[in-house]
C-alpha positions in Angstrom: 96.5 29.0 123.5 98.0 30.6 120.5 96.5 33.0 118.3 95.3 30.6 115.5 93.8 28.7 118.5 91.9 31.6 119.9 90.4 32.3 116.5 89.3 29.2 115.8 87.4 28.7 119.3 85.8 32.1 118.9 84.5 31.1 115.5 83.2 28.1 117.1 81.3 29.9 120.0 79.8 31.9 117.2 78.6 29.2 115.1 77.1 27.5 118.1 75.1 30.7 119.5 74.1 31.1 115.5 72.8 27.2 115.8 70.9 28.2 118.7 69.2 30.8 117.8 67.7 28.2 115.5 68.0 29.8 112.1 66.6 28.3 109.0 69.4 29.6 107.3 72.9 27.4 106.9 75.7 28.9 108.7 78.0 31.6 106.2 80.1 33.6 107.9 82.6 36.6 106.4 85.7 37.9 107.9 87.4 41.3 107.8 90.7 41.7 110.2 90.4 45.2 112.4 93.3 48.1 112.2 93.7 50.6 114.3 96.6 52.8 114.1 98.5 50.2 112.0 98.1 47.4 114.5 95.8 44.5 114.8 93.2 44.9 117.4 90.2 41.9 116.2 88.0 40.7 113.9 84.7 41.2 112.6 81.9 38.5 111.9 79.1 38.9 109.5 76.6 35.8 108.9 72.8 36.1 108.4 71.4 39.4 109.7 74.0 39.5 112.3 77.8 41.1 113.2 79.9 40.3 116.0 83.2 42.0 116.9 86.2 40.1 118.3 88.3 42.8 120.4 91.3 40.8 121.2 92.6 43.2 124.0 89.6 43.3 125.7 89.2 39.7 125.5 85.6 39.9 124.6 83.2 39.3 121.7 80.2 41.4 121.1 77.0 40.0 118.9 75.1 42.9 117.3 71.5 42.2 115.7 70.9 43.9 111.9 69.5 47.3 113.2 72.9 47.4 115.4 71.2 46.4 118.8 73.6 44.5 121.3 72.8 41.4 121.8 75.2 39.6 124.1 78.5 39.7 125.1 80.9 37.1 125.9 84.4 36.7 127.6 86.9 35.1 124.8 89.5 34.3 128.5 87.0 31.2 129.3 86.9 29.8 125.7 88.6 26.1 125.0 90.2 25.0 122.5 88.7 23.5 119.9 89.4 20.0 118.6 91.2 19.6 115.8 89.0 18.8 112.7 91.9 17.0 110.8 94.5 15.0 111.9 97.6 16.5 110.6 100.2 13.9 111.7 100.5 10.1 112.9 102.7 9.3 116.1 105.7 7.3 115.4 104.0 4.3 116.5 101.3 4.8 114.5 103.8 4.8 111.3 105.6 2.1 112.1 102.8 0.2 112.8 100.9 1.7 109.4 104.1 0.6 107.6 104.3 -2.8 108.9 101.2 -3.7 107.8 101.7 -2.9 104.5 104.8 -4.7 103.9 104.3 -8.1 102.4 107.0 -10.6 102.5 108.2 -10.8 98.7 110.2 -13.3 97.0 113.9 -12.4 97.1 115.0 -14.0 93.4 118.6 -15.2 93.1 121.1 -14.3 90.8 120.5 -17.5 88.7 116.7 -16.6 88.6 117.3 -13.3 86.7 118.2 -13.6 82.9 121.9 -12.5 82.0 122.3 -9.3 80.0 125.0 -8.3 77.8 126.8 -5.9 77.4 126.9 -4.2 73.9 
């Protein structure tokens, strides 16, 4: 899985554990990337009264409660990738296929059809 592609299915597992906590609030999550010693080690997660911290070396996610209490902690190795939301391209098929149905046979006009022009 590729870096994107982790991110995205970490942010998924969060949303999910936030939809099961059952929260009357809607779902808004902020992101800051983490530094330290001029390279990139995670991410941190803030949405409702929660954080989580994404440490990418250690492969793990940790979901801290507003008065900083811990409270779970989950492996980022067993995480799937996510389906794809939008579909960013068409197989070849598909194209070819799209295209033929929206060509419609046209009347080829003959050189006798078309009025003559002059030249001035």
């Amino acid at each position: 899985m590729t870096n994107s592609q982790r991110l995205a299915a970490v942010r998924e597992h969060l949303r999910a554990w936030y939809d099961r906590q059952a929260n009357a609030q809607p779902w808004e999550a902020t992101e800051s990337i983490l530094v330290r010693e001029g390279f990139y080690c995670g991410r941190t997660f803030r949405f409702a009264d929660h954080r989580a911290v994404w440490f990418v070396e250690e492969e793990e996610v940790k979901i801290y409660a507003a008065d900083g209490s811990l409270l779970e902690v989950f492996s980022t190795e067993n995480l799937t990738e996510p389906a794809p939301s939008v579909k960013l391209f068409q197989s070849d098929a598909e194209e070819e296929s799209a295209a033929a149905d929206e060509v419609a046979e046209t009347p080829r006009e003959t050189v006798d059809d078309q009025p003559s022009r002059r030249a001035a």
